[in-house]
N, C-alpha and C positions, 0 to 999 in steps of 0.2 A: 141955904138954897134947898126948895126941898126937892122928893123925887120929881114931881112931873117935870119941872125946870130941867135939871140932870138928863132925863130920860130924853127928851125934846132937844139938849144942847147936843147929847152924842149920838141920837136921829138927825139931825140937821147936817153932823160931819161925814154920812158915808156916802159915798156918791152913787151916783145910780147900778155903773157894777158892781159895788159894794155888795148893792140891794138885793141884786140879778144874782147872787152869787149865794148870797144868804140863802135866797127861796129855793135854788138850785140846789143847794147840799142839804136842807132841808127835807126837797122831795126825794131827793134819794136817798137819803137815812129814810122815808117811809117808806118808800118802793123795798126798801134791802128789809125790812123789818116785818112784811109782810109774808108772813107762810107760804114757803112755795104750793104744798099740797092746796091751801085753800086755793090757788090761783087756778090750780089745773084741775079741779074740781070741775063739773059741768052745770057751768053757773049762763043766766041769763043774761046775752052780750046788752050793753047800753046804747051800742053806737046808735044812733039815727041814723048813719048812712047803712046802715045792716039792715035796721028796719024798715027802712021806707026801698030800698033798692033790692032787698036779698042777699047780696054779697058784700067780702069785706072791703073794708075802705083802706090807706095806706097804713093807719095805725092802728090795725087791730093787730093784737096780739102784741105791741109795743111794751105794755107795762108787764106782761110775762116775760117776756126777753130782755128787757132792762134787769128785773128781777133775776133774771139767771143770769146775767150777766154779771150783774152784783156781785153773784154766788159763785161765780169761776165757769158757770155752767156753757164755755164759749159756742158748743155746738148747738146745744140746746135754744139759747137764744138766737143762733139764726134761724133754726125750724121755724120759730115763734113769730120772726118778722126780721129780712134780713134787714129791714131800715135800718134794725140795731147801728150798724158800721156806721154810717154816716151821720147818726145822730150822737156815736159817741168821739166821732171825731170833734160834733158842736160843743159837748160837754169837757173835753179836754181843752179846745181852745181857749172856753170862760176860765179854766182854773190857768194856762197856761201865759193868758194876757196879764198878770201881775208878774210875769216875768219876761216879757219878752219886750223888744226898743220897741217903741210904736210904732214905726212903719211895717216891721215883720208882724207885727200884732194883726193892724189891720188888713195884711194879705191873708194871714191867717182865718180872719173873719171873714171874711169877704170867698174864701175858696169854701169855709164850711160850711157857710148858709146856701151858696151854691152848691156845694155836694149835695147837701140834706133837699133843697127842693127838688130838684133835678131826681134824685132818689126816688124820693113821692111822687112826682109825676110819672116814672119809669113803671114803680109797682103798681100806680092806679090803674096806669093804663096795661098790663100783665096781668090785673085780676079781674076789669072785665071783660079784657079777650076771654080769658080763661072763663068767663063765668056765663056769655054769650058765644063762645066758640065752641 
């Protein structure tokens, strides 16, 4: 058998959270490997919604505060965006569903994607009061 076979047999066996779980720990080995100083540096924001509107959108300042977050920095990443909380309640649940019966699993899911939208809605609408008020 050679590689691509191999590769393709034990791709075919992970299942989607598997997958969701790979890419997840993934992005956060790079988030945590990223230099905090480069982050806080006064770099040119990417968002679209910053540039076409002026103000920030729910996830700006997300990937500094996961970052600090990363690094123990708990205050620090709420200054940055307190969505922090409820997106790291999303990211506990993903590692936490290989452990849990699935019924509590999916109340779990189900409370944190509703925490996490509910959240973004809350701050969007808090930063353009704030930015029209």
């Amino acid at each position: 058998m050679n590689h691509t076979k191999l590769e393709l047999s034990l791709l075919s066996r992970l299942s989607p959270r598997d997958i969701s779980t790979i890419l997840l720990t993934s992005g956060l080995v790079l988030i945590f490997l990223i230099p905090s100083n480069y982050l806080h540096q006064d770099h040119t924001s990417y968002c679209i919604h910053k540039y076409l509107f002026n103000f920030e959108c729910p996830g700006c300042g997300m990937t500094r505060a996961l970052n600090q977050l990363l690094h123990g920095e708990f205050r620090q990443a709420l200054i940055f965006n307190i969505g922090i909380i409820p997106f790291a309640v999303f990211i506990v649940q993903q590692y936490f569903s290989y452990v849990l019966p699935e019924y509590a699993n999916e109340i779990f899911r189900k409370f944190s994607i509703q925490f996490l939208t509910l959240s973004l809605i809350i701050i969007y609408i808090y930063r353009t009061i704030q930015y029209f008020g």
